[in-house]
N, C-alpha and C positions, 0 to 999 in steps of 0.2 A: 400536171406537174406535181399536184400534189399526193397521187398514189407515188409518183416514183421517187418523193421525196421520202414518204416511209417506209417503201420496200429497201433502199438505200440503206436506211437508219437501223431496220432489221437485218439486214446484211450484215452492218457494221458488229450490230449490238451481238449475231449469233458467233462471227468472228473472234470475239474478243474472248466469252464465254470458251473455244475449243482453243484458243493458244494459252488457257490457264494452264498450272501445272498438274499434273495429275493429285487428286487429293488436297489439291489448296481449297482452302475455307474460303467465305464468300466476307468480304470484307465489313467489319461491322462497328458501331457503335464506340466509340471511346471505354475504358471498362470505369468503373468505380472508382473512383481515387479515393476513396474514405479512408479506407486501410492503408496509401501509404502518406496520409497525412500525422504518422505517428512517428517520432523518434526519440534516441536515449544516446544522450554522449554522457563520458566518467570526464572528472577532473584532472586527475592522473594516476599513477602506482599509490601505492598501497601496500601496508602492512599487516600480517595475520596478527591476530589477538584484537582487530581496528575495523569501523563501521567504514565503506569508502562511500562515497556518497555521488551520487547520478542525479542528473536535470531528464525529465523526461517531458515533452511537446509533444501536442494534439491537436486534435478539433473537436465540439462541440456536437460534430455528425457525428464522430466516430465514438465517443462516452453515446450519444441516443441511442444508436444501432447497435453498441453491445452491453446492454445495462448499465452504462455508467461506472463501467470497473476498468481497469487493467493488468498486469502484472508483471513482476520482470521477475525472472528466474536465472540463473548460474550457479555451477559446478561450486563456483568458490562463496559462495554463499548457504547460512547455515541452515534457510530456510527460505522458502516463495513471497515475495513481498506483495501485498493486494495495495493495491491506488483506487481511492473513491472519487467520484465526480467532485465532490464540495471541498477537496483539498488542492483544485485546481484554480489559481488565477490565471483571470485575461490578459495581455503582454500588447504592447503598442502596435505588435503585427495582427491581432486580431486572433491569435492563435493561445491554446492553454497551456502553462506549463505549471512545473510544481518540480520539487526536489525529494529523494526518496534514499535513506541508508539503508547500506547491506551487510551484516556481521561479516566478516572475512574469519572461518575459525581457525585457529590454533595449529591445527596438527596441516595444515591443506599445505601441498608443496611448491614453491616459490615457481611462477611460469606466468602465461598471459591464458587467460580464461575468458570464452563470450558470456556475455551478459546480454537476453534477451527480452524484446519487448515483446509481451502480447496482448492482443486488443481483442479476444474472445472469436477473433474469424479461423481462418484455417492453423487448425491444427500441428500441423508439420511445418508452417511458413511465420514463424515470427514478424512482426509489423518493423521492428528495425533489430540492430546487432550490434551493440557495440563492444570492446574489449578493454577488459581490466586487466592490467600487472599487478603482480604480486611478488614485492620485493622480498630477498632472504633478510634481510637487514631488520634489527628490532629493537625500538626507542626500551631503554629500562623500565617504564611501566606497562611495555605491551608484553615484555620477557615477563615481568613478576607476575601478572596476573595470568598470561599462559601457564605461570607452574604453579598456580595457585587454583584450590578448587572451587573457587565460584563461577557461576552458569554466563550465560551469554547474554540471559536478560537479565543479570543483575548491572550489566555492564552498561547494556543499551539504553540511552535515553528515550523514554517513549515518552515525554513531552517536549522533545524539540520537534519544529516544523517538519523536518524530516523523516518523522515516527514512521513504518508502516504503518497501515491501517487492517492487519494481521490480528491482531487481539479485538476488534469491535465483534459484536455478536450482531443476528437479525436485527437486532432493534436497536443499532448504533450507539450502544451505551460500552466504553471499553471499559480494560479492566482496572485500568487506570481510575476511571473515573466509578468503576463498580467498589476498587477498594477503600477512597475515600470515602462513600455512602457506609458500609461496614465499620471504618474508624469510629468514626462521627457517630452511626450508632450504638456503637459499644461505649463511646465516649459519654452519652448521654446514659444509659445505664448505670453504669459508673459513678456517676453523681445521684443519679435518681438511689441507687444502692447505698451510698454516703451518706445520702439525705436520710434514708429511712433507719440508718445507724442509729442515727444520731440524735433522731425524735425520742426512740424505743428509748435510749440510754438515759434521756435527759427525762423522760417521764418514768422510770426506775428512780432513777436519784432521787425523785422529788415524791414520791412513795415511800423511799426510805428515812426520808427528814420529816414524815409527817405529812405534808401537804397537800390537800388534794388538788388534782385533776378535774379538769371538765368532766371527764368520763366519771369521776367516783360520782363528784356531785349529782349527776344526773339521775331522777326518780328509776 
């Protein structure tokens, strides 16, 4: 009984194998969901001369398995924005998100543009896609400063939460934080230079009244 229970079962099983279709793949494994555990929605339209600003959601797999970075690129943006893992908080779903602005410039023509996400995996396959408008319409200071020649980072606030993280170097010092260290130093020089004015000046004067000095007195 029990040979012909598995000659039976072999029957069965070589049956099933010749009614595939020709070149069907052999059914396998669920795939990775890491990469689409990623997504990016816009707020709404948006004006050129104006930062629009996107919520972008993750997971904690998907920052391990691709250093910890992401990015989002568009047409209607003036450059590629980088997202670091440590600008990510955890949200009550268990899941990460974080907010991220994108120059809209100036001369770009009024339409809807994709805005995509990527999470360092394939290449040609964004991890989500979402779409920004770009209205013709322009509040009087986004006119004045488009017909004015200052730059696009003087506009952009790189210390709100929403900064890219585009200007940090290898060793996560940005420039932000690189210019105040320069201020500060020169600031200190400055005085240190005041300081040493003022000695020189005040030991002249008192040379010229007669007086001496520690220095003269000294053998």
């Amino acid at each position: 009984m029990n040979r012909a229970r598995t000659a039976l079962t072999a029957l069965a099983a070589s049956a099933l194998v010749m009614a595939a279709p020709a070149g069907a793949a052999p059914a396998s494994a669920a795939p990775d969901s890491a990469d689409s555990q990623s997504s990016i929605s816009v707020g709404g339209p948006t004006q050129r001369g104006r930062e629009a600003v996107f919520t972008v959601t993750t997971s904690q797999d998907v920052l391990d398995a691709h250093d910890g970075t992401l990015t989002v690129e568009s047409p209607a943006f003036t450059k590629k924005l980088t997202l670091k893992a440590k600008r990510f908080r955890e949200g009550k779903d268990a899941m990460l998100h974080t907010q991220v602005a994108g120059m809209v410039p100036c001369d770009l023509a009024p339409g809807t543009y994709p805005v995509e996400l990527r999470d360092g995996g394939d290449e040609d396959e964004p991890a989500d896609t979402a779409e920004l408008t770009v209205v013709a319409e322009m509040d009087p200071g986004n006119r004045e400063f488009c017909e004015s020649p200052r730059s696009y980072d003087e506009v952009a606030d790189r210390t709100s939460e929403t900064a890219p993280d585009d200007d940090e170097d290898e060793e996560g010092v940005s420039l932000g934080e690189l210019a105040a260290v320069i201020a500060g130093t020169a600031a200190l020089a400055a005085v240190l230079a005041s300081t040493a004015t003022y000695l020189l000046t005040r030991r002249r004067h008192r040379r010229t009244e007669g007086e001496k000095t520690p220095e003269d007195a000294a053998p």
